[in-house]
N, C-alpha and C positions, 0 to 999 in steps of 0.2 A: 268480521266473519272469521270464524275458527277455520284452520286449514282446513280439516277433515272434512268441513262443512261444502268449504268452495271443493275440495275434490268431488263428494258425492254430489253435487247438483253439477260440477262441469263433466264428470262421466256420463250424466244422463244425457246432457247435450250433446256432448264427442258423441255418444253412442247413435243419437237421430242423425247426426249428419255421417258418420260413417254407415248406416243403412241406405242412405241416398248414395251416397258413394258406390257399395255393393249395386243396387239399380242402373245407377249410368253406367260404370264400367266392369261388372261382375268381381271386383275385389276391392274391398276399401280398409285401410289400417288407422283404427285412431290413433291421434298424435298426442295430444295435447288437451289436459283438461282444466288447469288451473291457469292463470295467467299472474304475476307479480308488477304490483305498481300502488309508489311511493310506499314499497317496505310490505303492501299487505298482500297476500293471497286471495285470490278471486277467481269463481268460476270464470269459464270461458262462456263469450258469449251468447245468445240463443240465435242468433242470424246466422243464416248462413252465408257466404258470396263465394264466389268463383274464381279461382286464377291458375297459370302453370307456373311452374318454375322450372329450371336448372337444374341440374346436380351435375357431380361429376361423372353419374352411372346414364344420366340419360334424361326425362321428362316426365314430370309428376304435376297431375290435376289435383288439385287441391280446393277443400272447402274452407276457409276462414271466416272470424267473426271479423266485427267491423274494426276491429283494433290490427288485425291482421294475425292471429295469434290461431295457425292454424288446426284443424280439430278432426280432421281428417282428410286421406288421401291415397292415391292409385298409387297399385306398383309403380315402379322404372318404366318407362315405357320409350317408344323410340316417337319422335316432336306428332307426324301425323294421329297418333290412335290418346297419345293424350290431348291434342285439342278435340279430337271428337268425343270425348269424356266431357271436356268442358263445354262444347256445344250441347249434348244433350243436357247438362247444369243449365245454360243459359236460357234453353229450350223449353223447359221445365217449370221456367221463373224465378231462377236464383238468379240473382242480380251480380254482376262481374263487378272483382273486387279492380277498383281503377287505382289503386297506391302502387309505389314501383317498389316494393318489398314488404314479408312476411316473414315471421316468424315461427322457427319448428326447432324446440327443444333449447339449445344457445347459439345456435345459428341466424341468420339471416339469410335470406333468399330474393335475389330482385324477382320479381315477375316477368313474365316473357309473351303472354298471349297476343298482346300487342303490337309485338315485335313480330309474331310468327304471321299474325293475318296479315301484316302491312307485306311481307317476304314474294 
């Protein structure tokens, strides 16, 4: 697949999962529309699933495909009002992403929702 190819079908995607994004938490920012693996460009994928993460600013609910390669996500939020972001995801029927890290841009990010129910 030609880059340009995997950007325009993984924007359409990023773009459905960032409207549920907007729905759960009234703001959502695409992230991520291509993914690279073994050298090629690839849309991101059409699934949605569920996870938080970490930053160093605060807690971001996150939707990623099933590679973890996320496609959209909430502002900074403080740990409470991003898991109920991801409760109402879960709520909804997106399925919680269970891998202990994602991907946004060249970072990695462990997941934490896990961590925060068990707290």
């Amino acid at each position: 697949m030609q880059y340009f190819q995997a950007v325009k079908i993984g924007k359409e995607r990023a773009m459905k999962s960032q409207m549920k994004m907007f729905k759960f938490g009234g703001f959502g920012m695409l992230t991520l529309t291509t993914k690279k693996e073994g050298g090629k460009f690839l849309p991101v994928g059409e699934e949605d699933l569920a996870a938080v993460i970490q930053t160093s600013d605060g807690y971001v609910a996150i939707l990623v495909d099933t590679d973890g390669y996320t496609k959209a996500q909430s502002k900074t939020l403080d740990k409470d009002e991003a898991m109920k972001i991801f409760d109402k995801a879960i709520e909804s029927g997106i399925p919680e992403f269970i891998r202990e890290s994602v991907e946004i841009w060249t970072e990695s990010y462990p997941t934490v929702q896990k961590k925060i129910k068990s707290e």
